[in-house]
N, C-alpha and C positions, 0 to 999 in steps of 0.2 A: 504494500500500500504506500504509494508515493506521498500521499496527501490525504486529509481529511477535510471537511468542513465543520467550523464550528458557525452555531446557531446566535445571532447577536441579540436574541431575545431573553438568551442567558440572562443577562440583568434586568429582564421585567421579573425574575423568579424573589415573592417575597424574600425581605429580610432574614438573614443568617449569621450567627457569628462563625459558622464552619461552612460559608459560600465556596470560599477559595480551594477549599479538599473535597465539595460536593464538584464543583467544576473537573477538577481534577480525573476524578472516580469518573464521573461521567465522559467525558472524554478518554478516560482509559477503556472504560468501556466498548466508546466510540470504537476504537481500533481492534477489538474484537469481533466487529460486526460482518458477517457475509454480503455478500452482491446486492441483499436485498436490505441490507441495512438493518439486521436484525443480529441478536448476539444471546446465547445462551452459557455465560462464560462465568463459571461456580464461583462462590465468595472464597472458599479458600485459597482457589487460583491467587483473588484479587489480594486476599492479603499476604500473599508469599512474593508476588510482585512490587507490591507498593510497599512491604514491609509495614501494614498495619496492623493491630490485635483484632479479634474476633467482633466483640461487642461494637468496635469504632467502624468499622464495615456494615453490620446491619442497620447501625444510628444513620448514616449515610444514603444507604439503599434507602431508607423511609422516607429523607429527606428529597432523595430522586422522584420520587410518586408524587413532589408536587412540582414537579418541573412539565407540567401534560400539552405547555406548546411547541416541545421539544424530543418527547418521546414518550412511549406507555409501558408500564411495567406490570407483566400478568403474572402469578405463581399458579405455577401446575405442580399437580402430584405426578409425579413416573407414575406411579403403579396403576393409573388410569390411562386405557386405552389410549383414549384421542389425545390426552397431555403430553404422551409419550412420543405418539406419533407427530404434537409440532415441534418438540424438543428436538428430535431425530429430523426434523424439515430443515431446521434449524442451524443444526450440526451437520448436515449431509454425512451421518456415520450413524450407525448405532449408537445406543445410548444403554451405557454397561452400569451407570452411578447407579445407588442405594435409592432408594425410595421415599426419601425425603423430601418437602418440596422445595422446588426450583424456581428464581424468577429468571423471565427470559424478558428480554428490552428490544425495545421496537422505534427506532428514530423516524421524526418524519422530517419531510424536504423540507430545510428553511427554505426561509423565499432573502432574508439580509443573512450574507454568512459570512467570511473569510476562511484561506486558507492554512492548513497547520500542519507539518512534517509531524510525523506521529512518532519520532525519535525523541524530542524534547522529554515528553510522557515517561521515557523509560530511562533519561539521563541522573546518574549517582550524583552527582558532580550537584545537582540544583533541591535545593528542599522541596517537599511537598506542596510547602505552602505557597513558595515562592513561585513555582509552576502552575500553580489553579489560578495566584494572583496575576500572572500573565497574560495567562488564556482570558481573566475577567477586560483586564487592564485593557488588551487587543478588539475587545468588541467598540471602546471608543475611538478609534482610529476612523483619519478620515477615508473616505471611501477608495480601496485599491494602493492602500500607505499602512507604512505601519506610527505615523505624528496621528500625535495626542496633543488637539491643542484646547486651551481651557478660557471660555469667557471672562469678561473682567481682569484681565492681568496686571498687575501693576509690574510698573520700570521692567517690562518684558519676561518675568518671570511669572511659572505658571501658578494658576492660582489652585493650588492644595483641594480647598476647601470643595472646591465644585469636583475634581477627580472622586474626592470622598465620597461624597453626595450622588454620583451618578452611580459607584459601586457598592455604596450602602454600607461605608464602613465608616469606624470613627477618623477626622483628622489624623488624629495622632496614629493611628496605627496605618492611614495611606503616610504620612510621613515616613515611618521607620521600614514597608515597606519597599517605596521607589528609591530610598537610600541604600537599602542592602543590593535592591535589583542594579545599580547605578555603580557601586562598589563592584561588583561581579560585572560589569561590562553589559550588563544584559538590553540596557535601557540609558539612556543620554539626554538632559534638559537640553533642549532648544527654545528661542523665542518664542513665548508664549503658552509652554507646553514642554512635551517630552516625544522623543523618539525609538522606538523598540529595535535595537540593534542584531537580537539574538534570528538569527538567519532561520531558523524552524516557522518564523512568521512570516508567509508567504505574499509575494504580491499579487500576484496571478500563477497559472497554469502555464504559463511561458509556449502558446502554442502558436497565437501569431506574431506579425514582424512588430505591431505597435508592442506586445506584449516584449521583446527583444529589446526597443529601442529603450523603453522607461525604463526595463530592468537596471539593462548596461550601465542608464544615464546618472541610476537613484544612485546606486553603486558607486557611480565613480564620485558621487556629491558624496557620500558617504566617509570616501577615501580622501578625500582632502577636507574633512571637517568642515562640510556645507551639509545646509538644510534643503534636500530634492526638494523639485516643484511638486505640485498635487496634478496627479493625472485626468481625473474628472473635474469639471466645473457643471453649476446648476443653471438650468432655462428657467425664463419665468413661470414655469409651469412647476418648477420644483422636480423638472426630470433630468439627474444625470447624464451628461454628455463629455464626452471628450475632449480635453483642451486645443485650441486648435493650434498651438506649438508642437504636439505630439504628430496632430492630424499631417500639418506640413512637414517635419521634419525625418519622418517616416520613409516616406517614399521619396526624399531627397538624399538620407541616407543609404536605402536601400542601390539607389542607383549609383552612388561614387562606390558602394560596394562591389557591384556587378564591375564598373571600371576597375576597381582593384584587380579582380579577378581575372580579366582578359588580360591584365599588364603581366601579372604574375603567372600567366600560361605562356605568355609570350618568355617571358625571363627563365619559362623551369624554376620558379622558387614558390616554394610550400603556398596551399592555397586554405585561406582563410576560412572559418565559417563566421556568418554573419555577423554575431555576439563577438567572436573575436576580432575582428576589424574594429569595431565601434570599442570593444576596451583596450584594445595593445596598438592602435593605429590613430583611428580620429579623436579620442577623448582626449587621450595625451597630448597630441599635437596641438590641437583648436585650446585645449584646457590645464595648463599647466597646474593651474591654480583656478582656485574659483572665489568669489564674493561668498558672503556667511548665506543668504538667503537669493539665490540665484532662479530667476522665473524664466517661464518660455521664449521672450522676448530677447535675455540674454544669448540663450541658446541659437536662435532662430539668427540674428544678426551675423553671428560669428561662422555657422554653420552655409546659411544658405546666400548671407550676401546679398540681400533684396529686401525689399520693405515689409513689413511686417507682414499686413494685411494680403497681400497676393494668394490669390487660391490656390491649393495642392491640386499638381498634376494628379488624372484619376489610371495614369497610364503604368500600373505595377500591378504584381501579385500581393495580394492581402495576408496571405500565409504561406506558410513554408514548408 
């Protein structure tokens, strides 16, 4: 499993002081789930993995049962025919366990989600808590990013109070959180907010070339201690749409790429793929260095050499 989706309606789930290890459990879950998005995967497992005691595992499962925009959690008995038989649907195996009952989870499709490398989940190296706090943390990102930024800021720092408030914990403990996450690298204050560093939080599915171009670009802002642009901007309508810095520079990159490549057939020397032209060729070049908070317009100037506003050729492939 490359990837999973988490659900950002995580945080409509009431108040919890153990939100951060319900998320957790939950999305460990998550990465036990079949094709169908279902997971019949024993408490004992879960606490020999996650290294929790008995009782804190069943406290946990109860608290999943009210998570119902997110997923449904049945208990069957084995020793009943048809329980047995969705356990076994389930499992695509027989089913050899004791006759105890079992709950089996049932995810449904968010409709807002983001991506999540389901390695993080299983990394020694990160506390329990510190990982649920993550996966909460990441539901506020803005859309196709992993910036956190926070209303009301003063002198450009983010403002605590409202982080707290969105994930329904006290100040002080988002405080000594984003401090310990910030200490381990995992997470980085930028203007107005925070940025999630730890690479397990995805931007996309990296399938097509716009998907390519942000990655490369977020990356490279990254590497020189710049804050990426934001990929989607909103219509008056409140519908997400794509910046149109990404929209032009797409398939004006695309194309000095394709020139790349005929230069270097011509020459017999090693031939690039896309992502790497745009990180070991054009970022470096055009971008030795970058400004703290660098927008499309920077890029688009330096990159395409023409005025802002000109329309993208529609004459390229969209995917790869």
């Amino acid at each position: 499993m490359n990837y999973i989706t988490v659900n950002k309606n995580l945080l409509l789930i009431p108040q919890s002081k153990s939100a951060n290890m319900e998320a957790l459990l939950l999305y460990y879950i998550r990465t036990k789930c079949n094709k169908d998005n279902a997971s019949a995967i024993g408490e004992k497992r879960i606490q020999d993995e996650l290294e929790l005691p008995e009782s804190t595992v069943e406290g946990y499962i109860k608290k999943l049962k009210e998570y119902t925009d997110i997923l449904s959690i049945k208990t069957l008995i084995p020793s009943n025919k048809n329980d047995r038989a969705e356990i076994e649907k389930i499992l695509g195996l027989h089913y050899d366990g004791d006759g105890r009952k079992k709950n089996v989870y049932y995810f449904h499709d968010p409709e807002t989600f983001y991506y999540l490398k389901p390695s993080i989940i299983y990394r020694t190296d990160i506390d329990n808590e510190i990982k649920g706090f993550l996966i909460r943390l990441a539901c506020l990102c803005d859309l196709g990013t992993t910036k956190i930024y926070t209303a009301n800021s003063r002198k450009g720092k983010a403002n605590i109070s409202s982080i707290a408030s969105d994930l329904k914990i006290s100040r002080e403990k988002a405080i000594s959180l984003l401090n310990k996450c910030e200490k381990m690298g995992l997470i980085n204050p930028i203007p107005r907010g925070y940025i999630i560093l730890e690479d397990s939080f995805l931007l996309n599915t990296e399938k097509t070339c716009e998907d390519i171009v942000y990655n490369t670009i977020y990356k490279h802002c990254l590497d020189k201690g710049a804050v990426p642009p934001n990929r989607y901007e909103f219509n008056r309508k409140g519908q997400s749409i794509e910046c149109e810095g990404l929209t032009m520079l797409t398939p004006a990159i695309f194309s000095k790429w394709s020139m790349h490549i005929e230069e270097a057939k011509k020459k017999k020397e090693p031939l690039l793929k896309f992502n790497e032209y745009i990180r070991d060729v054009l970022l470096p070049n055009r971008f030795p260095t970058l400004p703290e908070e660098p927008h499309w317009e920077y890029f688009k100037k330096a990159i395409l050499n023409i005025k802002p506003k000109q329309s993208p050729s529609k004459q390229w492939c969209s995917t790869l």
